[in-house]
C-alpha positions as CSV (number, residue, x, y, z in Angstrom):
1,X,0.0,0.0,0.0
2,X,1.3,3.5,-1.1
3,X,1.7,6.2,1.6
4,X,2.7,9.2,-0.4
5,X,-0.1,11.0,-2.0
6,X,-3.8,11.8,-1.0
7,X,-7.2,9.9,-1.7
8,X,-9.6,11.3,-4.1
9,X,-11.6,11.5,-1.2
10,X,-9.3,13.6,1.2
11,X,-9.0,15.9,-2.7
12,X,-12.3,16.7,-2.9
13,X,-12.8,17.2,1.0
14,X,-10.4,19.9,1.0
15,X,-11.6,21.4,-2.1
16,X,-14.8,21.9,-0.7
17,X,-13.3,22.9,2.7
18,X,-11.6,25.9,0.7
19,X,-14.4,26.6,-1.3
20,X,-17.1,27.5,1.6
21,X,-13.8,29.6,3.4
22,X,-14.1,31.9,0.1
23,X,-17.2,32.0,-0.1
24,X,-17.5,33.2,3.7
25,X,-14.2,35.6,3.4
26,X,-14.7,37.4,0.0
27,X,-17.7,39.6,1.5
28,X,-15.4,40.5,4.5
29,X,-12.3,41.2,2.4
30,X,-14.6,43.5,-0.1
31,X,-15.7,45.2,3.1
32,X,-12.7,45.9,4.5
33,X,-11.6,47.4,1.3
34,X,-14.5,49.5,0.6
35,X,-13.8,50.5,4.3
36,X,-10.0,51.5,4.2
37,X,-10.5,53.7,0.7
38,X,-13.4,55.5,2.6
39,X,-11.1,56.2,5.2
40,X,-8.1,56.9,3.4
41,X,-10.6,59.7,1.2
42,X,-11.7,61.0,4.9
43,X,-7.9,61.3,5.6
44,X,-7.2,63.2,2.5
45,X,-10.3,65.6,2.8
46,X,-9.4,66.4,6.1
47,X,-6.1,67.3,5.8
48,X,-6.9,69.3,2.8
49,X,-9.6,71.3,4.7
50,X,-6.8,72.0,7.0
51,X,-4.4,72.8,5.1
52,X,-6.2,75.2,3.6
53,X,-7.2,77.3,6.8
54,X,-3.9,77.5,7.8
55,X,-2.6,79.3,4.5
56,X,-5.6,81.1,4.9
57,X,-3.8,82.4,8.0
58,X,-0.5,82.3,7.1
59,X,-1.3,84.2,3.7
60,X,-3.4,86.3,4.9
61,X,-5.7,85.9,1.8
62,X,-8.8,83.9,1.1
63,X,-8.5,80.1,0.3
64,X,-10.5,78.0,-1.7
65,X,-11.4,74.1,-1.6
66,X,-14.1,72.7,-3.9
67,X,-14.5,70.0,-5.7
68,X,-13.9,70.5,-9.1
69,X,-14.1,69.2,-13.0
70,X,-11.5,68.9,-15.6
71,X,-12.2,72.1,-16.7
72,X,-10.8,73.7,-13.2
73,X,-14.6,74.9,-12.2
74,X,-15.8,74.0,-9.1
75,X,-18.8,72.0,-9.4
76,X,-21.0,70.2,-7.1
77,X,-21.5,66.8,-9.6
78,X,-19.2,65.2,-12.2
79,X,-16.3,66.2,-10.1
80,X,-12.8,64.8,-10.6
81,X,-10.9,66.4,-8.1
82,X,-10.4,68.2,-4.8
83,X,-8.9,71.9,-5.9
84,X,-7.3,74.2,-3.3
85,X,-6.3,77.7,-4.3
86,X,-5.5,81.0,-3.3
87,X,-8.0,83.6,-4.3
88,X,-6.2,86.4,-4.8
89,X,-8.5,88.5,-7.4
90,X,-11.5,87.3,-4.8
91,X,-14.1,85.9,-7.5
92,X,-14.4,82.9,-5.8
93,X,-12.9,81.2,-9.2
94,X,-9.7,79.6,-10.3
95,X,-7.7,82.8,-12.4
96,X,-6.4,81.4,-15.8
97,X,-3.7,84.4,-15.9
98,X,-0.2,84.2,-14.8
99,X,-0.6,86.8,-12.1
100,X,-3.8,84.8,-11.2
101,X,-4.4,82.5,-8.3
102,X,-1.8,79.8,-6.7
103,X,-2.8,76.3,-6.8
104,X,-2.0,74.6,-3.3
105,X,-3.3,71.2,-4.0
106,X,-4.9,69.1,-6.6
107,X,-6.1,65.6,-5.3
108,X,-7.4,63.2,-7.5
109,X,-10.8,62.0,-6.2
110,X,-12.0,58.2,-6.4
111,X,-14.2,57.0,-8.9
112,X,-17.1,54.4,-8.2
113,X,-16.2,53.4,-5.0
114,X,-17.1,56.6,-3.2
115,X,-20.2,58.7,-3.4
116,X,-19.2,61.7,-2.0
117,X,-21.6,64.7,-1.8
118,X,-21.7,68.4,-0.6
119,X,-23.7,71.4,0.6
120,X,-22.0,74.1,-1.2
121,X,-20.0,75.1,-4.1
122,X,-16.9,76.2,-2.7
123,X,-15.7,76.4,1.0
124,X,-14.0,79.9,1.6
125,X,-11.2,80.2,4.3
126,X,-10.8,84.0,5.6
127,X,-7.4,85.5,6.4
128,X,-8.4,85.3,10.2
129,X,-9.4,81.1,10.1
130,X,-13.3,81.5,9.7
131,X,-15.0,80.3,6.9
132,X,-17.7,82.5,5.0
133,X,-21.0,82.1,4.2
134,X,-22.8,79.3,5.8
135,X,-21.7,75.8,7.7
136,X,-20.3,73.2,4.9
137,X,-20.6,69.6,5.0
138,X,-19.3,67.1,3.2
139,X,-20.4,63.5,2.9
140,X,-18.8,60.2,1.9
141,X,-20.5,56.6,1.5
142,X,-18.8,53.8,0.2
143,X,-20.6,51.5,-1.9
144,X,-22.4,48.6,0.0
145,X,-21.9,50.4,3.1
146,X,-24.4,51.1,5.7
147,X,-22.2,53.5,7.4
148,X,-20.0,56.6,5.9
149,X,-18.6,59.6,7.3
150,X,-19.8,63.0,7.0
151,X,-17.1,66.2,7.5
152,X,-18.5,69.4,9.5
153,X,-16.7,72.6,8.7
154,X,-18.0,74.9,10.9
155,X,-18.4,78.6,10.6
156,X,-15.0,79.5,12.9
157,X,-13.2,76.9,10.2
158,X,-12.6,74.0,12.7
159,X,-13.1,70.4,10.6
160,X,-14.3,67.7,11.7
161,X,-15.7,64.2,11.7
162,X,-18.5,62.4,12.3
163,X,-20.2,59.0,11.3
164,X,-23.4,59.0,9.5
165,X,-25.7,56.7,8.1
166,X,-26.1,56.0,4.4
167,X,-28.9,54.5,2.2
């Protein structure tokens, strides 16, 4: 009797064995991903946000974030990035001239994995820290998820996070 090899039997056994431990641990691992780009995003946006108050401050000039389209406008749908600028001329727009406005930061945005969604065109960061015009939000959801994370910017220009639900 030959002792080096395995049965058909023992064959298909593990095969099936590794066949249910897929089927059970593909959900999980497409979770956990969906989960780390959302919070890698979050990490970005953040940072951003704050990075932008702070040349606000150091500048003394107003700073804009928005999310924009290829066409460097900021938009609130069909964006493809997050666009940080100085607004020097104050028209709340990206200057095409030489003289015009310093770009900061231009951050590539996800594409289908992440809905992400806001309450204004353009968030405005005043040479003293406060942002103008009204409270901003910002929300992101990734796909399949029950659960996303929604940023606050309040009117004194402090950022920050909070977990919301998503449908």
């Amino acid at each position: 009797m030959r002792s080096d090899g395995f049965t058909f039997l023992e064959l298909i056994i593990t095969l099936a064995v590794a066949a249910i431990l897929l089927l059970v641990g593909i959900p999980g691992l497409q979770h956990l991903l969906a989960e780390s780009a959302l919070q890698t995003e979050v990490f970005s946006l953040h940072n951003a946000l704050h990075r932008a108050r702070s040349q606000a401050i150091d500048h003394q000039t107003d700073v804009i974030v928005c999310l924009a389209d290829k066409q460097e406008q900021c938009v609130k749908q069909g964006f493809t990035h997050l666009l940080l600028f100085v607004d020097q001329d104050q028209d709340r727009k990206l200057s095409a001239s030489q003289n015009g406005d310093t770009i900061l930061l231009r951050h590539a945005l996800p594409g289908t994995a992440l809905t992400i969604t806001t309450n204004q065109l353009h968030f405005v960061f005043q040479p003293d820290g406060t942002q103008a015009g009204t409270p901003g939000t910002m929300t992101l959801c990734g796909s399949g998820m029950s659960e996303g994370i929604g940023i606050a910017i309040a009117m004194s220009g402090r950022v920050r996070q909070q977990k919301i639900s998503c449908s």
